[in-house]
ZAMIFI-663429 format. One record per residue: residue number from 1; residue in one letter; z, x, y of N, C-alpha, C, O, CB in turn. Coordinates in steps of 0.02 Angstrom, whole numbers, plus 32768, in hexadecimal, padded with zeros to 4 digits. Glycine has a CB too. Example, Ala and Ser with C-alpha at 12.3 -4.5 7.8 and 13.67 -1.06 7.14 Angstrom:
# ZAMIFI-663429
{1 a {8186 8294 7EE4} {8186 8267 7F1F} {8186 8294 7F5B} {81A7 82C8 7F5A} {81C4 8235 7F20}}
{2 s {8162 8282 7F90} {8165 82AC 7FCB} {818A 8285 8002} {8192 829E 8039} {811E 82C0 7FE2}}
END
This chain:
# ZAMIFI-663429
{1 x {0F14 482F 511F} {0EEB 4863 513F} {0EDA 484B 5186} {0EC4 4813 518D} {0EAB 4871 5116}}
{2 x {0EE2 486B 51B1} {0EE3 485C 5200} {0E90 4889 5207} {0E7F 48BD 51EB} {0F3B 4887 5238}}
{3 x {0E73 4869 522B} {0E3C 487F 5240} {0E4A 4885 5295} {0E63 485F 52BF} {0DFF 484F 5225}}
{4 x {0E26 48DD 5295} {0E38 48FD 52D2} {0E09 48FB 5310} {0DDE 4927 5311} {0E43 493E 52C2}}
{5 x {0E0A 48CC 534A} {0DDC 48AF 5386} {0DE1 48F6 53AF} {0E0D 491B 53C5} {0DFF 485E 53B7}}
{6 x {0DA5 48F5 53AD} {0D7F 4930 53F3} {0D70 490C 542D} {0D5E 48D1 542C} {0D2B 4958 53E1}}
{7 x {0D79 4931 5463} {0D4B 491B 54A3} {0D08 4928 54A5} {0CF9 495F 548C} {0D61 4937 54DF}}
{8 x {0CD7 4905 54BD} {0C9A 491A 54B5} {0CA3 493A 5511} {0CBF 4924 5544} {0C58 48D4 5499}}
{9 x {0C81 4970 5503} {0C87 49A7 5546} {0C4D 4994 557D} {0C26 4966 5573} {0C79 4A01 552B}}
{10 x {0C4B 49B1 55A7} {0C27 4990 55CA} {0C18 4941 5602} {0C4B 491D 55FE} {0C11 4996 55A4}}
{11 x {0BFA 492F 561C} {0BED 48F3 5645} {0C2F 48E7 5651} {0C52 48D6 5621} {0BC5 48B6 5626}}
{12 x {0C4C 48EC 5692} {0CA7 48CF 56A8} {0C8D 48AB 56DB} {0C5D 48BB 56FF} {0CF0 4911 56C7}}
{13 x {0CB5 486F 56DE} {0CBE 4844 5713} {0CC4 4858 5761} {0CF2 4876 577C} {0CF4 4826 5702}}
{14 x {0C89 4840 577F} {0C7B 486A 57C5} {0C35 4882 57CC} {0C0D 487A 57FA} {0CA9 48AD 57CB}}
{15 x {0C2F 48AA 5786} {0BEB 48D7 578A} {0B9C 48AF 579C} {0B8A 4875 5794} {0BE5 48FD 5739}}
{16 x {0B8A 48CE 57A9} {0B37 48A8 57AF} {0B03 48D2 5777} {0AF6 490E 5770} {0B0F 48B6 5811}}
{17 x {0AF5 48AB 5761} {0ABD 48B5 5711} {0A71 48AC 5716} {0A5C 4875 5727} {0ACF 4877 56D2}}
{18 x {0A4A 48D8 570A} {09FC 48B9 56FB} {0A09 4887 56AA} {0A11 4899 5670} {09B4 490F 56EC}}
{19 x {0A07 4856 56C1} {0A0D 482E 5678} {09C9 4803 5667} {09AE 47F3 569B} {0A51 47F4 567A}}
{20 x {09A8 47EB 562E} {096E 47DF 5610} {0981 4799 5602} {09A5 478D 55D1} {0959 480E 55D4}}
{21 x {0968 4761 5631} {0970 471C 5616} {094F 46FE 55F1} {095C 46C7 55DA} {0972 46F6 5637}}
{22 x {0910 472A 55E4} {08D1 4713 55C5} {08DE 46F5 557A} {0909 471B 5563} {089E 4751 55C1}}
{23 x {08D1 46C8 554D} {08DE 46A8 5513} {08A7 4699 54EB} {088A 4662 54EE} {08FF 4674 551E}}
{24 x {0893 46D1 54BC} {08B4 46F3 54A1} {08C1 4728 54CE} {089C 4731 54FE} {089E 46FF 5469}}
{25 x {08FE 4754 54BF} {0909 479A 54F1} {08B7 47CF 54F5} {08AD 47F5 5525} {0958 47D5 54C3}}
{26 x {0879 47C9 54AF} {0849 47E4 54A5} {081A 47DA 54CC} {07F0 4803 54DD} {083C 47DD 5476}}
{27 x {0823 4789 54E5} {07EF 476B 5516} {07F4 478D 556D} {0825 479B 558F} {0802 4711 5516}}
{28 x {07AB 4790 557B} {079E 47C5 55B9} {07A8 4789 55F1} {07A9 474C 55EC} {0744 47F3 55BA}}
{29 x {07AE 47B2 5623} {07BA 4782 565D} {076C 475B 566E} {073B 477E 567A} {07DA 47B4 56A5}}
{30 x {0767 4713 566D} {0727 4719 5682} {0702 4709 56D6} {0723 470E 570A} {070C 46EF 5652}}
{31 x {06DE 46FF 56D6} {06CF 4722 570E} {06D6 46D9 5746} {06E3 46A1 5730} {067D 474E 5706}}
{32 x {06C8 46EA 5798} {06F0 46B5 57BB} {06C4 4675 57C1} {06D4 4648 57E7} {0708 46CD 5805}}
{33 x {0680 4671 5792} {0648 4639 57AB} {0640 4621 576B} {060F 4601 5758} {05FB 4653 57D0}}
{34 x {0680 4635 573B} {067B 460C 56F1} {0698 45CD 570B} {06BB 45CA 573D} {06AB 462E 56A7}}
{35 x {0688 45A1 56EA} {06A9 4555 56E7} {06FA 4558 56CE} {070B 457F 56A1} {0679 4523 56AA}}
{36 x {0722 4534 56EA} {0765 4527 56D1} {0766 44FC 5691} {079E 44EA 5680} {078E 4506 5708}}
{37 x {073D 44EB 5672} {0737 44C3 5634} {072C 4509 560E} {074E 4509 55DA} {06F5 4480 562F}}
{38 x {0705 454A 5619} {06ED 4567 55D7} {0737 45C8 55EB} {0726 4602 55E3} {0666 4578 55DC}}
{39 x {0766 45B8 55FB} {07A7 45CF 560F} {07CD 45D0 55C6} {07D4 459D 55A4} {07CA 459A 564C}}
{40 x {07E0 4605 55B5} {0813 4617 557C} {084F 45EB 5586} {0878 45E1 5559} {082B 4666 557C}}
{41 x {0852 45D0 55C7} {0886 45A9 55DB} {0880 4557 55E1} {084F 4532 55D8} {0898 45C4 5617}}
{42 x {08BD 454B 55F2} {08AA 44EC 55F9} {08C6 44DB 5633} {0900 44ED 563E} {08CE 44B0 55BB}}
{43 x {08A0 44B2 5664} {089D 4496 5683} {08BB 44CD 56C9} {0893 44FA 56D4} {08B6 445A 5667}}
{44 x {08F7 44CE 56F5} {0909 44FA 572C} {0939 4519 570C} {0969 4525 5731} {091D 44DD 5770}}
{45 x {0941 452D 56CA} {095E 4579 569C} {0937 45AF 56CE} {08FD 45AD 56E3} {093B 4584 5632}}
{46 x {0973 45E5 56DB} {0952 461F 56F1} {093A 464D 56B6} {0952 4661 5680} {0980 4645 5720}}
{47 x {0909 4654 56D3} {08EB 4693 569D} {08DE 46C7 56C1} {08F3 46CB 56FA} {08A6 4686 5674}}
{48 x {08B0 4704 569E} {08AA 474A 56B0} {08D2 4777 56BE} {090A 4766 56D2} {088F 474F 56D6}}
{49 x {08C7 47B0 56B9} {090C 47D8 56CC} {0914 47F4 5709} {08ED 481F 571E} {0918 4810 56A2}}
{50 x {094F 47DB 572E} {0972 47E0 575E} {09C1 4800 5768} {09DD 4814 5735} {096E 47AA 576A}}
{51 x {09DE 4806 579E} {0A24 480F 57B5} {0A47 47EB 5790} {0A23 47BE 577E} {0A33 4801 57F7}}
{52 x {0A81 47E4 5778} {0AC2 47C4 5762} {0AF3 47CA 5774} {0AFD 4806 576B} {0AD2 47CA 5736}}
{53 x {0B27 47B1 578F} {0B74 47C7 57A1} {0BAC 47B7 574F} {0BB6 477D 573C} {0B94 4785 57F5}}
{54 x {0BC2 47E7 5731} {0BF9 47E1 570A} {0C27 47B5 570F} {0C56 47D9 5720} {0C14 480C 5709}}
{55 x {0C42 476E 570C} {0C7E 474A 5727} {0CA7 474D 56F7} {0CE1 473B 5703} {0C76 4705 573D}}
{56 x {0C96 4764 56AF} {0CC4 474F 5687} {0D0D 478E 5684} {0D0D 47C9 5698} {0C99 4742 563E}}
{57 x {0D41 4767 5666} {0D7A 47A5 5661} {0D71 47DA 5628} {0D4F 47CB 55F7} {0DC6 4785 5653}}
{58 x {0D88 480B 562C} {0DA0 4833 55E6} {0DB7 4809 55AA} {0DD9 47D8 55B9} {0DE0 4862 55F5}}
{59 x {0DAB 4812 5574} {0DC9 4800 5542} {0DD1 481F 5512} {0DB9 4858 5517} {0DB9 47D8 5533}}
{60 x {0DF2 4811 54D0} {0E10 4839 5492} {0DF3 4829 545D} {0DFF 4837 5423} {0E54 4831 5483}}
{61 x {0DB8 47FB 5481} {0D92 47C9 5439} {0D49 4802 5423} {0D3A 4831 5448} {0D6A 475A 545F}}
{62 x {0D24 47F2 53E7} {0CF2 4811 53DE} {0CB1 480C 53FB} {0C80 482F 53EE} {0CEF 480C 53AE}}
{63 x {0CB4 47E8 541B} {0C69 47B7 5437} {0C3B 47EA 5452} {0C60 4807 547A} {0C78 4777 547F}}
{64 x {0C13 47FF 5455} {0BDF 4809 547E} {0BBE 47F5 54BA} {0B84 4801 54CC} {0BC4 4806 5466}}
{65 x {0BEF 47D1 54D9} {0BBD 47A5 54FD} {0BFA 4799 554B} {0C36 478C 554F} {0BA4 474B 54C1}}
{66 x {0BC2 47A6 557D} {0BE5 478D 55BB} {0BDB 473E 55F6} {0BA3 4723 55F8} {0BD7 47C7 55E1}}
{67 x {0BF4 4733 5609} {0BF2 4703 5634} {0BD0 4714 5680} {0BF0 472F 56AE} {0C36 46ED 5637}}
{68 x {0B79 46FD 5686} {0B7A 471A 56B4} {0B67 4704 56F7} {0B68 46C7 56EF} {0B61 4741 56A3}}
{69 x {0B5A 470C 572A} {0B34 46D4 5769} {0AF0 46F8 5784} {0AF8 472E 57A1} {0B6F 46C7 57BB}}
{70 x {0AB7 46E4 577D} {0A8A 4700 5783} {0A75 4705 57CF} {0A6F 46D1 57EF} {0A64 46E6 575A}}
{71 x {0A6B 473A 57E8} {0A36 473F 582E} {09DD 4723 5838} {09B4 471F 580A} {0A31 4793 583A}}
{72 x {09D4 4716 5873} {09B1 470B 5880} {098C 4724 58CA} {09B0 4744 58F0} {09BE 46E0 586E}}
{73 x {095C 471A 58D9} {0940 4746 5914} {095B 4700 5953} {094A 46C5 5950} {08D1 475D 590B}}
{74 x {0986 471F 5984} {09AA 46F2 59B1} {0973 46D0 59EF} {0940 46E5 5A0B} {09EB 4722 59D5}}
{75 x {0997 4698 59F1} {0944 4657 5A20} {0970 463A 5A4D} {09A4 461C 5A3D} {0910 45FE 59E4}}
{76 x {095A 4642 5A88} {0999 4629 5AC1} {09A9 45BF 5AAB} {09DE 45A0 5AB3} {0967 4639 5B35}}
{77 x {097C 45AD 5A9A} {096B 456E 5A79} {09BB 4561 5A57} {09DD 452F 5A63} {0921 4577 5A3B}}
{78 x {09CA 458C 5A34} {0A0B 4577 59FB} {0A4A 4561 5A36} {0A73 4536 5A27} {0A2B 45CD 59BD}}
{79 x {0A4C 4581 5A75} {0A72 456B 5AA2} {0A6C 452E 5ACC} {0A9D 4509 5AD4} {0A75 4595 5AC1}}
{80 x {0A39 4523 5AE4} {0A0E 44F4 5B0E} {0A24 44AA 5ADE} {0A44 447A 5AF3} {09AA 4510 5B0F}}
{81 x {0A03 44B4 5A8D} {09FB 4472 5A6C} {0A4A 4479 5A41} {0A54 4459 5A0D} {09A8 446C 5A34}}
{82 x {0A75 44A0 5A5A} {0ABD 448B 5A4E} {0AA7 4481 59E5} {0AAE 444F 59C1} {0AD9 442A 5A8D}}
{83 x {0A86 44DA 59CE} {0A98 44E7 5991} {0AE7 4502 5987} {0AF9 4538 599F} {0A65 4517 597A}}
{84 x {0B0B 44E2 596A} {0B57 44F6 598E} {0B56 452C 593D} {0B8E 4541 592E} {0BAB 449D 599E}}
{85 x {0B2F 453B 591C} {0B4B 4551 58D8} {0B33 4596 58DD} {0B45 45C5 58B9} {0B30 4526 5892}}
{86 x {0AF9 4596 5920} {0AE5 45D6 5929} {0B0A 4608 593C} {0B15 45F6 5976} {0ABD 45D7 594C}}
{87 x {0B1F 462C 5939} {0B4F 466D 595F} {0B19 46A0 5994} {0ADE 46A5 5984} {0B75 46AC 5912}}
{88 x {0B24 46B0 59AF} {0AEB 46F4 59D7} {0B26 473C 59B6} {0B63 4748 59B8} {0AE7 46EE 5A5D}}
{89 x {0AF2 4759 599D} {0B0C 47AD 5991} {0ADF 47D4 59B1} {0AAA 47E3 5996} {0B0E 47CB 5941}}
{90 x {0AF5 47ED 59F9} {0ACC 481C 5A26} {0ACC 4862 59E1} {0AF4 4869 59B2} {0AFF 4831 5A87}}
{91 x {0A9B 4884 59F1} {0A83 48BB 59E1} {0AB9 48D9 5A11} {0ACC 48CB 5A49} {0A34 48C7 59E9}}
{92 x {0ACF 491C 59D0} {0B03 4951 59F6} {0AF6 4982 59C1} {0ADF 497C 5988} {0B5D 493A 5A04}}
{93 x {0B13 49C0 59ED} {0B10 4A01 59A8} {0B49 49E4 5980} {0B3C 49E1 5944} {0B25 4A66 59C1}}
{94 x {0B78 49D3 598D} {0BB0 49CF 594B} {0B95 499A 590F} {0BAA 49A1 58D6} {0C04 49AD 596A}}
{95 x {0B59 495A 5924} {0B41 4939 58EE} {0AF6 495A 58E3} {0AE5 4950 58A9} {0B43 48E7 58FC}}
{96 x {0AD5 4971 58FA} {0A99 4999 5907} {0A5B 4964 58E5} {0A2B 4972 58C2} {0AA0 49ED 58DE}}
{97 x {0A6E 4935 58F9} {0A2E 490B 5902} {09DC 4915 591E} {09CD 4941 5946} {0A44 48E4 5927}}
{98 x {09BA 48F5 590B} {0984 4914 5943} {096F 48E6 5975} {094A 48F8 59A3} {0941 492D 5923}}
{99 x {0985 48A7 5970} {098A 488C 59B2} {09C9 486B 59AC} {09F2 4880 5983} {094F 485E 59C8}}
{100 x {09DC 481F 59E2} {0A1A 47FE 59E8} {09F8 47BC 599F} {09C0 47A7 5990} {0A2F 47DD 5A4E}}
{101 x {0A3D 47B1 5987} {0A35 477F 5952} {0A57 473B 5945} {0A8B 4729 5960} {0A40 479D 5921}}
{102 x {0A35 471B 591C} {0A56 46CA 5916} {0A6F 46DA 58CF} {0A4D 46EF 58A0} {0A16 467A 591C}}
{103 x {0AB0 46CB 58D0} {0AE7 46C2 589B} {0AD2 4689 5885} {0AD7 4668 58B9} {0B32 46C1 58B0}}
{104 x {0AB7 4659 5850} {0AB3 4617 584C} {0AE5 4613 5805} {0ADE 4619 57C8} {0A5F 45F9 5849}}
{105 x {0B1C 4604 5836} {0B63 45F0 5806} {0B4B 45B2 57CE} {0B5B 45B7 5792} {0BAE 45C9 5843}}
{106 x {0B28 457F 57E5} {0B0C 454C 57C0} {0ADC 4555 576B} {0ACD 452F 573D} {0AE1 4532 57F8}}
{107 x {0AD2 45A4 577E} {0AA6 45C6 5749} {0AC7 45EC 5716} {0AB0 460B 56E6} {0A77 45F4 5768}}
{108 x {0B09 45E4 572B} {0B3D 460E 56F1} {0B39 461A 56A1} {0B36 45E3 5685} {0B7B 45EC 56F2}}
{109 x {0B38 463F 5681} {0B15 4650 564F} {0B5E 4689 561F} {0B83 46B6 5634} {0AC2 4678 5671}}
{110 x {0B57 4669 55DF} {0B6E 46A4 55B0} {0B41 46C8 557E} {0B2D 46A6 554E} {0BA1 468C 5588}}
{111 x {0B34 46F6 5580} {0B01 471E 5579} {0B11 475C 5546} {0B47 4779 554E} {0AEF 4732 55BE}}
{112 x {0AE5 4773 5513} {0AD9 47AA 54E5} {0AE8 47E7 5505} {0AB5 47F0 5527} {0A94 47AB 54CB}}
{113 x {0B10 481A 5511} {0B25 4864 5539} {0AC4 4883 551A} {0A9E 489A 5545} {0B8E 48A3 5504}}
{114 x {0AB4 487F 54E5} {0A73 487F 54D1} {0A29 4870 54F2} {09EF 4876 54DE} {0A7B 485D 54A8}}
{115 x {0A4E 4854 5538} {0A11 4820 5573} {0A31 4861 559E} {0A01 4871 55C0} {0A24 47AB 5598}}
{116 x {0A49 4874 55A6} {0A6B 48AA 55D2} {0A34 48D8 55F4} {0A00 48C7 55D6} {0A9F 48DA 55A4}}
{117 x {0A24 4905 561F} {0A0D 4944 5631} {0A21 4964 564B} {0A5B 4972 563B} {09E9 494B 5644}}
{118 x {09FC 4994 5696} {0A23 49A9 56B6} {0A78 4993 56DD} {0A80 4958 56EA} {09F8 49B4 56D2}}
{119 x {0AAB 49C0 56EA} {0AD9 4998 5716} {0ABF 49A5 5760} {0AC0 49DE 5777} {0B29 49AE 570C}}
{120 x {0AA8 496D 5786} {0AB2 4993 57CB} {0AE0 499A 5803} {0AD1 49B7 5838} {0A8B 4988 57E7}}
{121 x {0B1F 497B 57F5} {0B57 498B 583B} {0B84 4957 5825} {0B80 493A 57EF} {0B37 497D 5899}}
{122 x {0BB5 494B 5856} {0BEC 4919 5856} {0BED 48E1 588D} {0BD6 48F2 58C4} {0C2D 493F 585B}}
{123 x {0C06 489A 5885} {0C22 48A7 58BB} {0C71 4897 58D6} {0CA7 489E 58B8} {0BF8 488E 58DC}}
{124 x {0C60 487E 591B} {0CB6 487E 591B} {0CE6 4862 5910} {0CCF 4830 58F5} {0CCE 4883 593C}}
{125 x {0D15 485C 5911} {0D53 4835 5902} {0D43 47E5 5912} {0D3D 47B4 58EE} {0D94 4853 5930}}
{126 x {0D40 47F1 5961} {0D28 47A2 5978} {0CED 477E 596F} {0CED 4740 5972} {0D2A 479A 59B6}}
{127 x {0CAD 47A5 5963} {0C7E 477E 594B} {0C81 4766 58F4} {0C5F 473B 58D8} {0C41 47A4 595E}}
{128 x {0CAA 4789 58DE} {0CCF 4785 5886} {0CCE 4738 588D} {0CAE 4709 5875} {0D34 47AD 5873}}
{129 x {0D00 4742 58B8} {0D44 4700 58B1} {0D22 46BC 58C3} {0D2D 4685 58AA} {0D90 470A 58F4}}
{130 x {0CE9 46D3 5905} {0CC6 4694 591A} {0C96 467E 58E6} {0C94 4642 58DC} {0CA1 469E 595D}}
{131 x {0C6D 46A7 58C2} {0C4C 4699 589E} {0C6C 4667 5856} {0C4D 463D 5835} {0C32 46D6 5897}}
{132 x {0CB7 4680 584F} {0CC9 4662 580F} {0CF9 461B 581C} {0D13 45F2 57F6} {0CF3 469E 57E2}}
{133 x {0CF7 4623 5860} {0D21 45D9 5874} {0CDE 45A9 5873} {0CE0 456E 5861} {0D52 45D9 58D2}}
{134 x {0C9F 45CD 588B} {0C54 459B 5889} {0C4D 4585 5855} {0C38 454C 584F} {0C0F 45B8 5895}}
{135 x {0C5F 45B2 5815} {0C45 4596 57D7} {0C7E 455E 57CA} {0C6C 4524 57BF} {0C3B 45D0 5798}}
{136 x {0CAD 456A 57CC} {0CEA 453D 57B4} {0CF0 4507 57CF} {0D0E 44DB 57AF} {0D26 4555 57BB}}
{137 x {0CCA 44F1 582B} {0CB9 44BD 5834} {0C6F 4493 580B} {0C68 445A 57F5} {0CB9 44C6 5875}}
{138 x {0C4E 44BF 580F} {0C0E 44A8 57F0} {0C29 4482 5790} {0C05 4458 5776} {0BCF 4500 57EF}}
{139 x {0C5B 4497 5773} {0C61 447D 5746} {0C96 4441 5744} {0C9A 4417 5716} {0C67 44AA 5722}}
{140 x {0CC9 4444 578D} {0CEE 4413 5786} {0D2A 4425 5786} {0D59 43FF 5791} {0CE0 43F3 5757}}
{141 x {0D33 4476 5777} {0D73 4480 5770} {0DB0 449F 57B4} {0DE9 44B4 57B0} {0D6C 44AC 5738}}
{142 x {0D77 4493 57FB} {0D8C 44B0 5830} {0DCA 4479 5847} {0DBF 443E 583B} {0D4C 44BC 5863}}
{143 x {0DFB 4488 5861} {0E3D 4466 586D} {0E29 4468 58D5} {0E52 4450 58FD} {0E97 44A6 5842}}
END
């Protein structure tokens, strides 16, 4: 008996996601004058829900779950102190951001389609590619 693989629809590689880092997904964002000790998270884990970029490919498998790079609100600092993992994603209508953003390739994440929310935009080809050559250095696997 062959068991028959669906695509799970939705989230494609490119897209930009409101995604929920929070852990448990139930836990509320808390607020910015809580202590980093009392954080659903550990230690510089991103939490709260933010932007995501899709990096992962299509597949034929059942999973639920995407590969993703999380945004962040962009700090001229990541250039200056040579964060090389940061990416800048200017705000444009085609990604419809609400301001310009930090890609932090270093924060790469595979994630529940279930952490998912709104989609808000794409982006492009070349910030794709830069973003996924960042991660692939950040793990070692950049040539």
């Amino acid at each position: 008996m062959t068991r028959r693989r669906t695509r799970v629809r939705g989230a494609k590689r490119g897209e930009i996601w409101r995604v929920n880092f929070n852990s448990p997904l139930s836990a509320k964002t808390p607020d910015k004058w809580v202590n980093r000790d009392q954080l659903p998270t550990t230690g510089d884990e991103i939490f709260k829900v933010r932007p995501a970029v899709v990096v992962s490919v299509a597949g034929q498998w059942d999973l639920k779950l995407r590969i993703v790079v999380p945004l962040t609100e962009w700090n001229e600092d990541y250039v200056t102190n040579s964060f090389f993992w940061m990416i800048k994603i200017p705000m444009n209508s085609l990604n419809k951001l609400a301001e310009d953003s930090g890609a932090d390739t270093f924060q790469v994440k595979s994630v529940s389609t279930a952490r998912f929310g709104e989609k808000l935009g794409v982006v492009t080809r070349d910030e794709l590619q830069l973003l996924t050559d960042s991660v692939a250095f950040c793990i070692g696997a950049a040539q």
